[in-house]
N, C-alpha and C positions, 0 to 999 in steps of 0.2 A: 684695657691695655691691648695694644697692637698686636696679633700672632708675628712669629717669624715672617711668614710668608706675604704679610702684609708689608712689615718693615721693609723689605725688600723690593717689593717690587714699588716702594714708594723713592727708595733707590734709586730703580731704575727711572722712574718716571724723571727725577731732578736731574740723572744724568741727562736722558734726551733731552732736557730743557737746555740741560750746559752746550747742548750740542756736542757730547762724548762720543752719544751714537747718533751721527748724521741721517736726514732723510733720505730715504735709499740705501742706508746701510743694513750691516747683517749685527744684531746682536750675538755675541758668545757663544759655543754650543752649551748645552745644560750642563753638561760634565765640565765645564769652563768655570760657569756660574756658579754651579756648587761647590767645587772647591776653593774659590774667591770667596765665598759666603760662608763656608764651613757647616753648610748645609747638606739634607739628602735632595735627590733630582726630582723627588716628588716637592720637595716644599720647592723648588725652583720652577715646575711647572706652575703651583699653585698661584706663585707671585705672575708670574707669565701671562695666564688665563685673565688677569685679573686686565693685562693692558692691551690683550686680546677685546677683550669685552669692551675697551674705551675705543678701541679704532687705533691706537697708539702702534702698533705695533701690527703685522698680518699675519693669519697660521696658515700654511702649506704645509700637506701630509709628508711626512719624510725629509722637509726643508727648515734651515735655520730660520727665524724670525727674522722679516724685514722693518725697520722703522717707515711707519706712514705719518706720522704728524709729530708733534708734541703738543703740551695743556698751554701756551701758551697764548693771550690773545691771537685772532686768527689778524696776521698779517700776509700782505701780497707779496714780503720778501720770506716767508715760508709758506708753501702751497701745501690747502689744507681743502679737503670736499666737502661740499654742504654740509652730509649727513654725517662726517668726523667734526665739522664745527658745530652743528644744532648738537650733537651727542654732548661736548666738550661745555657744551651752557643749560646742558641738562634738558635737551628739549629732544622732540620722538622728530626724526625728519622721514618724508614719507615721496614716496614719486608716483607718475603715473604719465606713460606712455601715450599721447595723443594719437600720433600719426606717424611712420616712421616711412623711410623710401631711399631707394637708389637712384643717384642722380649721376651726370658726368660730371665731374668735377669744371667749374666756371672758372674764367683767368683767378680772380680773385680767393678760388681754392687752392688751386696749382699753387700761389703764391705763397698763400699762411699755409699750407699743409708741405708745401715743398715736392707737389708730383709733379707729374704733365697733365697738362690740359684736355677734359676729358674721359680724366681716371675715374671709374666709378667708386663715388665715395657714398656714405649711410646720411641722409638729414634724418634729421631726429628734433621732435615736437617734443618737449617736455615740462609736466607740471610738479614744481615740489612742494612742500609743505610743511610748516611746522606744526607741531600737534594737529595735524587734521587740518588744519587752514592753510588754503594754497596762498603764496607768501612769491613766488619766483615761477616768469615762464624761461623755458631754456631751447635754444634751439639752435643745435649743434651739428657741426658736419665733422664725422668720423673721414680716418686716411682710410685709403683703403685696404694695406695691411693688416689694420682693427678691427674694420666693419664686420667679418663675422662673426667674430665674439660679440661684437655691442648687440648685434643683433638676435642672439642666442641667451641673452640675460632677458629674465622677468620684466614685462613690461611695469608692475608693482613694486621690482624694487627701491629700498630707500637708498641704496649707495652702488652706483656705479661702478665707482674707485674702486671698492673692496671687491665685486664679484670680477671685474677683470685681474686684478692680483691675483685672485682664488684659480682664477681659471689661466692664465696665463704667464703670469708672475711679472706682470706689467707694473711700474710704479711708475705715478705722475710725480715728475722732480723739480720742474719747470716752468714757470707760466709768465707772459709778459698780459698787460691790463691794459685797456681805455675808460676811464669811466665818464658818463656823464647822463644829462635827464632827458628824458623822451615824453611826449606826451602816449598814452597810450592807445593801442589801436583798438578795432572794435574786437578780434582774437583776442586782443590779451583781456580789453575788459570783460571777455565771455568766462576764459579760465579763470581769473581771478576774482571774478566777483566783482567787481568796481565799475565807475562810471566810466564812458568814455571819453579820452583826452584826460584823464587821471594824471598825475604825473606820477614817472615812474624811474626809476634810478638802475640807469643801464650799466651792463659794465660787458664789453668785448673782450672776449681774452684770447689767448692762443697757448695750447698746452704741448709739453714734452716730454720725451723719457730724460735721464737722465747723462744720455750719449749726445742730447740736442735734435733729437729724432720728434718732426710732429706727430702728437697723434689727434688733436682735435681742436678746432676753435669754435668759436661761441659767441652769440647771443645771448646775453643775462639779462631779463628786466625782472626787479623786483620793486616789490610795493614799500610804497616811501614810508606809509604806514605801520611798515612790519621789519623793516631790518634796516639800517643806518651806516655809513662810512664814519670814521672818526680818523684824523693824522695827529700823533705824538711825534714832535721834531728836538733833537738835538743836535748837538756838534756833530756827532758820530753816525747819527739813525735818523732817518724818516720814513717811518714805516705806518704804509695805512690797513687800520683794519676794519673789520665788520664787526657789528655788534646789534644787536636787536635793537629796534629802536623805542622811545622810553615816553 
């Protein structure tokens, strides 16, 4: 049988799914919650802790919770980070830092990132991975607002997303896509293990806060091998998502 604290933050979680609590919104303060729940603020942390530990939700000391994802498959009309998706399908997502550098930003920065031409922005070389198997190269150019936070995170780490929240209170709200197939180069066959001219399933995106402010666009190639697009379409929805491939 379920504790309180579970019931609850099981709750919460079908609220976020209803979209109650929007991506980039603030959940309740504790004292809100508890007395909605007729609970004490400890069984309300506990529920809390519990969607902390899914990526669902982010903790800053002293700060109300913000919503970072919900359980929902990962679709491109809600932006969700690798390692909140690989979490969300019960899989360990893992990173590692190839090569990172300050360049002037190129027209083509200026443009998806919205500075001037010129502006020193962060490339960033990156390998993810599910359980242990690099699965995604990523190679990303930070604004330059960002960059020295991006660059101030573990080159180890498995989520991006989470340490610049943690450390800035930044949430990615936004993101427009290109997707399509690449043959692979002889870099990515090196990171990822694979033959060369592999095919490999790109996807370009360009990400925001939640004011429409860039903070990064990307390079995504992942192995066709390891993770898959699917689109479910109705009247109302066409929404594509990611899913491991089978």
């Amino acid at each position: 049988m379920a504790t309180r604290h579970e019931e609850i933050a099981d709750e919460l979680r079908r609220a976020i799914d209803r979209e109650e609590y929007t991506v980039g919104s603030r959940l309740p303060a504790e004292t809100e919650l508890a007395a909605h729940y007729g609970v004490s603020r400890g069984t309300v942390r506990q529920a809390v802790a519990a969607l902390t530990a899914e990526g669902l939700i982010g903790s800053r000391q002293g700060a109300r919770r913000v919503v970072l994802a919900s359980r929902r498959s990962q679709s491109f009309a809600e932006l969700r980070s690798f390692a909140q998706w690989a979490r969300a399908m019960g899989r360990e997502a893992t990173g590692r830092v190839v090569a990172q550098e300050y360049l002037p930003a190129t027209a083509q920065d200026a443009a998806r990132l919205q500075l001037r031409e010129g502006a020193r922005v962060l490339h960033v070389l990156r390998v993810r991975g599910l359980d242990g198997e690099p699965v995604l190269v990523e190679r990303t150019v930070y604004a330059d607002w960002i960059s020295p936070a991006v660059e101030a995170i573990d080159p180890y780490a498995p989520s991006v997303t989470q340490l610049l929240y943690d450390s800035t209170g930044l949430v990615f709200a936004y993101g427009e896509h290109v997707i399509d197939a690449v043959a692979a180069s002889a870099q990515d066959a090196e990171l990822l293990g694979i033959r060369r001219t592999s095919p490999l399933l790109r996807v370009r995106r360009v990400t925001t806060t939640r004011e429409g402010r860039p903070v990064e666009w990307s390079d995504d190639r992942y192995r066709s091998d390891a993770v898959s697009f699917s689109v479910h379409n109705s009247i109302d929805n066409n929404a594509l998502a990611r899913k491991t491939a089978e």
